[in-house]
N, C-alpha and C positions, 0 to 999 in steps of 0.2 A: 277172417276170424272163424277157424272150426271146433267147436264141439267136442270130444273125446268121449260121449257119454255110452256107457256099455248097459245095453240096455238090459243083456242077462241078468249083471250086478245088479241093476236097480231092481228088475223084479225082483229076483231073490231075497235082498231087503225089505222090501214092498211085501213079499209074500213070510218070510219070516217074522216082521215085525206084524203082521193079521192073525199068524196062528199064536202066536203071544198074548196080541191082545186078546183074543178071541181068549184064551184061558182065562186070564186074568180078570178081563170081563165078567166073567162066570162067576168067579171065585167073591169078585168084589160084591156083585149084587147080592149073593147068599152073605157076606160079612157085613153090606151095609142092612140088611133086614134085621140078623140078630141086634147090630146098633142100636140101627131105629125104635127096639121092640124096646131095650133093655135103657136106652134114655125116657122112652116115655113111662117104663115103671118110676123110674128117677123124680121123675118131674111129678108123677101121681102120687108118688110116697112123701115130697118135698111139702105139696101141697093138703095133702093129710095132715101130715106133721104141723103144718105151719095153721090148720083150721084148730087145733087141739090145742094148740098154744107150747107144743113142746121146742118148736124153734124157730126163728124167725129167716125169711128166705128174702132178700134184696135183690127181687127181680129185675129192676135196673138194670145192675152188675153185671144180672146175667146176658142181658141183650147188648150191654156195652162192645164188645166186640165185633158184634154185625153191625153197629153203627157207623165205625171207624173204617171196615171195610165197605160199605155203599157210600161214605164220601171218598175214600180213595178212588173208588173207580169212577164216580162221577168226575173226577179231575181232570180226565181224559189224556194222560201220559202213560203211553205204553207202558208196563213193566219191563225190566233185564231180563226177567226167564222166558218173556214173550217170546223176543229176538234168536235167542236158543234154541227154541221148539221149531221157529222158523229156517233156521240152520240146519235143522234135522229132518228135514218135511216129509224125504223118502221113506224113513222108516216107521217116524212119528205118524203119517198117512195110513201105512198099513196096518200099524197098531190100531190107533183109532177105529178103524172101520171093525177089525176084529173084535176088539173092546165092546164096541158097540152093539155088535151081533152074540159075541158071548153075554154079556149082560140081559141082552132080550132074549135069549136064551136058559140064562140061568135066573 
């Protein structure tokens, strides 16, 4: 049983999907800051508003969804999009790593 694997193509994947991520990286960690920035006025204005009596906030609610996800994944069944990503490792691989470097970067 032999192999066929061209190792050009794999780099070039491997090296395409690094400069990608590597952008992307960048691009995210500057979008996830203004996020960050602009939920925590949210949540400072939420909680002003709600000291003054002008609305009431059901904090609950709002954590309800992180709930649902930390026992889903304590269930310990892989996800389907798992499986995918692992399908894809050659270029997912060099994404990631760029990603990663763009982001500590940016």
């Amino acid at each position: 049983m032999a192999f066929d694997i061209n190792l050009q193509q794999l780099g070039l994947q491997a090296g395409t999907g690094a400069v990608i991520g590597g952008i992307i990286g960048f691009a995210a960690k500057k979008v996830a800051k203004i996020i960050a920035v602009l939920v925590g006025i949210e949540l400072a204005v939420f909680a002003f508003l709600e000291s003054r009596g002008i609305l009431t906030v059901k904090w609950d609610r709002l954590t309800a969804g992180l709930i649902d996800a930390s026992q889903q994944a304590a269930s310990g069944t892989p996800p389907s999009w798992l499986m995918s990503i692992l399908s894809t490792i050659s270029v997912s691989g060099g994404f990631s790593l760029g990603f990663l470097a763009g982001f500590k970067k940016g």
